[in-house]
C-alpha positions as CSV (number, residue, x, y, z in Angstrom):
1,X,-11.9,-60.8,-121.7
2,X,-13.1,-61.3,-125.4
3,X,-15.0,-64.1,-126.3
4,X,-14.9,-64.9,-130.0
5,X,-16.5,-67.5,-132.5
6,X,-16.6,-67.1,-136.1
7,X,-18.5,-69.3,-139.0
8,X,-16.3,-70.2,-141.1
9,X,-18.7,-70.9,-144.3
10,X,-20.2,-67.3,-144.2
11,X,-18.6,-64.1,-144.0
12,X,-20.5,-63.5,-140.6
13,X,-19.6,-63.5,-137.4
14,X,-20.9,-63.4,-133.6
15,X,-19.0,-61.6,-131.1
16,X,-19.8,-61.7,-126.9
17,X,-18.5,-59.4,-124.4
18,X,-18.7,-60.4,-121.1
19,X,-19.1,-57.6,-118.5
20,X,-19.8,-56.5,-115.4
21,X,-21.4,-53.3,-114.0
22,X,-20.3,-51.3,-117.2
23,X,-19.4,-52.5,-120.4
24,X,-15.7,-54.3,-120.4
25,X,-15.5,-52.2,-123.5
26,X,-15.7,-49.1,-121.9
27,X,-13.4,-50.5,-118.9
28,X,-10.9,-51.9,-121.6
29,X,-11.0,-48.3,-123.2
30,X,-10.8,-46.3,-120.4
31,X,-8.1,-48.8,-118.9
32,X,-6.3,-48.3,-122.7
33,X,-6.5,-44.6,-122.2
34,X,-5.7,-43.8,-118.2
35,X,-3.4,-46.4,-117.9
36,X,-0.1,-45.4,-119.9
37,X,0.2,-41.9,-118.2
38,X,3.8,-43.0,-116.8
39,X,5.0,-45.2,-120.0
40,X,8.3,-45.9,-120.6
41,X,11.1,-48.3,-121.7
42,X,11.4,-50.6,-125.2
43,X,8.2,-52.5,-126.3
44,X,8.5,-55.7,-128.0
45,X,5.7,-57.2,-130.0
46,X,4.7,-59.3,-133.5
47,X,2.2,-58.8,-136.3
48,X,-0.5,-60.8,-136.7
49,X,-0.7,-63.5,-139.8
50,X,-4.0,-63.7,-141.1
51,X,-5.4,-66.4,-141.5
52,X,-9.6,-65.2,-142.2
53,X,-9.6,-62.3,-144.3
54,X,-11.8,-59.7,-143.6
55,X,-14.2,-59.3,-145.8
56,X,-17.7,-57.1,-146.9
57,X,-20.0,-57.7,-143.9
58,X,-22.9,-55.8,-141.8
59,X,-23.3,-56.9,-138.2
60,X,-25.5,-56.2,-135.2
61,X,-23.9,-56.3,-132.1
62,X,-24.7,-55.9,-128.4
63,X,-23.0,-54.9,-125.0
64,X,-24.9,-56.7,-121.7
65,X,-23.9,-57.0,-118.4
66,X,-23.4,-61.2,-117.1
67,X,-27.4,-60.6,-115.9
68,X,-28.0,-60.3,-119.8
69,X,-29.0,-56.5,-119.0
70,X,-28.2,-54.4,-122.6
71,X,-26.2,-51.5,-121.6
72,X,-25.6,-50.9,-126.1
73,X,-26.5,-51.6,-129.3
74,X,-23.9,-51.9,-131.7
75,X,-23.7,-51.3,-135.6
76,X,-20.2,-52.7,-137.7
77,X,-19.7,-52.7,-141.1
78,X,-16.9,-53.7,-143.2
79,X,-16.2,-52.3,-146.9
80,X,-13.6,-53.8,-149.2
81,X,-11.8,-50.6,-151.4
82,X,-9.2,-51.7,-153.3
83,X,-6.3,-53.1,-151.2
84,X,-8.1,-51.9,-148.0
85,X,-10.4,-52.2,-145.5
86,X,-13.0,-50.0,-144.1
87,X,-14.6,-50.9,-141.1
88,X,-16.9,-48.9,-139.1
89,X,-18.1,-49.8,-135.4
90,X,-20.5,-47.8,-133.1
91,X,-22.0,-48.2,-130.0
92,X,-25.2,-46.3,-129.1
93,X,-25.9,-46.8,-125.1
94,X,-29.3,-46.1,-123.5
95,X,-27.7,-43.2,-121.4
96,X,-27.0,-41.4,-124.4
97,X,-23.4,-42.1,-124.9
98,X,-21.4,-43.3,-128.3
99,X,-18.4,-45.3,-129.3
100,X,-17.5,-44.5,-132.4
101,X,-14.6,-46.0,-134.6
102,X,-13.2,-45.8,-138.6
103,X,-10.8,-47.9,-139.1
104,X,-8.4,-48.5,-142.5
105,X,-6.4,-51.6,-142.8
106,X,-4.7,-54.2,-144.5
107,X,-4.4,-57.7,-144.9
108,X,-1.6,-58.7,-146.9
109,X,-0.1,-61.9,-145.0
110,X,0.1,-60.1,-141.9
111,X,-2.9,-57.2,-140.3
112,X,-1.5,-53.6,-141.0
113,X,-3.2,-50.4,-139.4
114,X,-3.4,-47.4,-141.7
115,X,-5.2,-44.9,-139.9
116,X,-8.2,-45.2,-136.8
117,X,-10.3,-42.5,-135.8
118,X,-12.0,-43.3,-132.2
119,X,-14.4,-40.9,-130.6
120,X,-16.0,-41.5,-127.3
121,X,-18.5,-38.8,-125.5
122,X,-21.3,-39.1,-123.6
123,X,-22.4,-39.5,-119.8
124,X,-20.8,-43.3,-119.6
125,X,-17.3,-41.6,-120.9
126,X,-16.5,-38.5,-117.9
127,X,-13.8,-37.6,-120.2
128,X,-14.7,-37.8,-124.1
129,X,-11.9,-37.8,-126.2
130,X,-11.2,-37.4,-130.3
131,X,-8.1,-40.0,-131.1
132,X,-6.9,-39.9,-134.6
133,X,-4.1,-42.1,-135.8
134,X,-2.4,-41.9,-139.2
135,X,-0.2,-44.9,-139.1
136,X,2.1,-43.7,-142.6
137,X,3.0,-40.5,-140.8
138,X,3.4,-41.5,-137.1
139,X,1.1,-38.3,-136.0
140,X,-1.4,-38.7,-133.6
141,X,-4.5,-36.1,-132.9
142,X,-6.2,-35.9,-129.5
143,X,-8.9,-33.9,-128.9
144,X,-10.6,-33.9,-125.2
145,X,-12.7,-31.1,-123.0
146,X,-10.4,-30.1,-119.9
147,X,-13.5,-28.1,-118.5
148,X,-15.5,-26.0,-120.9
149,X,-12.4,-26.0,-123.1
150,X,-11.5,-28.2,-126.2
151,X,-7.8,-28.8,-125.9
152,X,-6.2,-30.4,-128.7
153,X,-2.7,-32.6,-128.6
154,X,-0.7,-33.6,-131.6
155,X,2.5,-35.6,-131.3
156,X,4.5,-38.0,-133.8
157,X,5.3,-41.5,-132.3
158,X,7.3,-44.2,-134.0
159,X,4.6,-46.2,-134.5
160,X,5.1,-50.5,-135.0
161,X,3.9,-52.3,-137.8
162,X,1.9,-54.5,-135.2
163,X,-0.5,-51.0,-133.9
164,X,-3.5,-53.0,-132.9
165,X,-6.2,-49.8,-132.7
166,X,-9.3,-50.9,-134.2
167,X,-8.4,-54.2,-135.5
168,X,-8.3,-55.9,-132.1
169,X,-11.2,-58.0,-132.7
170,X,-10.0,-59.0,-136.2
171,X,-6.7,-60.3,-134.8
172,X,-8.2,-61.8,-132.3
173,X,-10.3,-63.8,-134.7
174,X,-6.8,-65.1,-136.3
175,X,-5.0,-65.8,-133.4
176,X,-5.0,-69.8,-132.8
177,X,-6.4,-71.4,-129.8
178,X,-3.0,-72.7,-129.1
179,X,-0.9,-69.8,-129.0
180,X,0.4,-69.4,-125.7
181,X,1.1,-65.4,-126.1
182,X,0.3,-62.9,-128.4
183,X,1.9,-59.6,-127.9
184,X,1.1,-56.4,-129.8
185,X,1.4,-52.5,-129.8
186,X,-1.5,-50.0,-128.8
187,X,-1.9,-46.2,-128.6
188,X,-3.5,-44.9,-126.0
189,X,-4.1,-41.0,-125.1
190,X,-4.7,-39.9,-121.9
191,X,-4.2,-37.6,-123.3
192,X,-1.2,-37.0,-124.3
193,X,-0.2,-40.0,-127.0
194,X,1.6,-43.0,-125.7
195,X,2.2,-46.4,-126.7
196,X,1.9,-49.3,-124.7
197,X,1.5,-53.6,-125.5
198,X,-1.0,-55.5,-125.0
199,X,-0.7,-59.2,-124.1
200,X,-3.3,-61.9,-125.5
201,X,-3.5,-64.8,-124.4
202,X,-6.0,-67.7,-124.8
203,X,-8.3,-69.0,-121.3
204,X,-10.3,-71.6,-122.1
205,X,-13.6,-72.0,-123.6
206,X,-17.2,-70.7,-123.5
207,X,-20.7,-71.8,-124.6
208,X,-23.3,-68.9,-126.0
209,X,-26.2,-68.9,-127.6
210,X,-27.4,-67.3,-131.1
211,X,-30.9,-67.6,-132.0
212,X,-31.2,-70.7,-129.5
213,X,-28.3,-72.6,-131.2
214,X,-25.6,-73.4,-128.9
215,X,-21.9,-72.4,-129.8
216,X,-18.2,-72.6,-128.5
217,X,-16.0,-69.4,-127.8
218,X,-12.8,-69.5,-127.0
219,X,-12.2,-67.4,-124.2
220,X,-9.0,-64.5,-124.8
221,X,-7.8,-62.3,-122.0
222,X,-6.1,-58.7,-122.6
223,X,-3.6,-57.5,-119.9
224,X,-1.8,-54.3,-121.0
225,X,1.8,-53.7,-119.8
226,X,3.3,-51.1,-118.9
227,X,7.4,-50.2,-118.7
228,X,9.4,-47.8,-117.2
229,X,8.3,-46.7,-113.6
230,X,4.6,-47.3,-114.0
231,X,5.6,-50.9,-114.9
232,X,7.4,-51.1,-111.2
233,X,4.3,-49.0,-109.9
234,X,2.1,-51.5,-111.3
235,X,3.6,-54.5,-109.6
């Protein structure tokens, strides 16, 4: 579950990520990662229009627990070069761990992935892993310890023109209230590279606070599905 609000008359925006024990971005992660081991079958899924361009912007962003414990602080930045997007997201938690993400976009009339490089180590990840995506080509670059061993895995997937890996929050943000479904690719690595779909749909809505102003989220859930015989596992 995502909450999202955004100001529309500033180029700023507030993000809340409801969690319990751990971060749900760790948990969506992992679950991202460990949960397309058995993938199979046709995927089906639809770019995203935008509607808010993404624009130059430095945010500070945090990861809590419902009890309002911090488990991260967070650091994104987004750079305009040329006809792309740059934005950079990481995730420093108290045990030591990091979540760090590069991603390259676009935004002509629909969201289009270019590359996204995701790295996750640390004691709050038991198995780090080194994802790299290059969207053009189709290859995909894993690097994860098995042991005391880097192991490296390098495959080329046909890869959608809807790949929603680091830009979930930005389509997200253009996704309307009153959308009933929003389905679109992911990568995940477990680590060898698979692809799976994500379904979004809209549940409701949320009051937060900001600097003791009072504001209304709308409330997204993520479920990922799965085909082939982990999809009949799974149910």
């Amino acid at each position: 579950m995502i909450w999202t609000e955004r100001e529309h008359d500033s180029r700023h925006y507030h993000l809340k990520r409801p969690v319990t024990g751990r971060s749900r971005l760790i948990g969506v992660c992992r679950w991202l990662l460990v949960a397309i081991l058995l993938q199979g079958g046709s995927l089906s899924a639809e770019s995203v229009p935008v509607r808010y361009p993404e624009g130059t912007i430095h945010g500070f962003l945090a990861l809590r627990t419902l009890e309002g414990k911090l488990l991260a602080g967070g650091d994104l930045t987004e750079v305009i070069h040329g006809n792309q997007v740059v934005s950079h997201l990481v995730f420093r938690f108290k045990d030591g761990s990091v979540d760090d993400e590069t991603t390259v976009f676009s935004q002509h009339g629909t969201f289009r992935l270019i590359s996204d490089h995701h790295i996750q180590k640390g004691p709050s990840f038991p198995h780090p892993t080194n994802v790299l995506i290059n969207a053009a080509t189709g290859q995909v670059t894993v690097r994860y310890q098995d042991k005391d061993h880097e192991k490296v895995e390098t495959d080329h997937l046909n890869l959608p023109p809807d790949l929603a890996n680091g830009i979930l929050v930005s389509l997200i943000k253009n996704i309307s209230p009153n959308t009933e479904e929003t389905k679109v690719s992911f990568v995940g690595a477990a680590p060898k590279p698979r692809l799976v779909q994500l379904s979004i749909a809209p549940h409701g809505e949320e009051t937060f606070s900001v600097a003791s102003t009072r504001h209304k989220a709308t409330v997204f859930t993520i479920k990922v599905e799965i085909g082939g015989i982990a999809g009949i596992l799974r149910r």
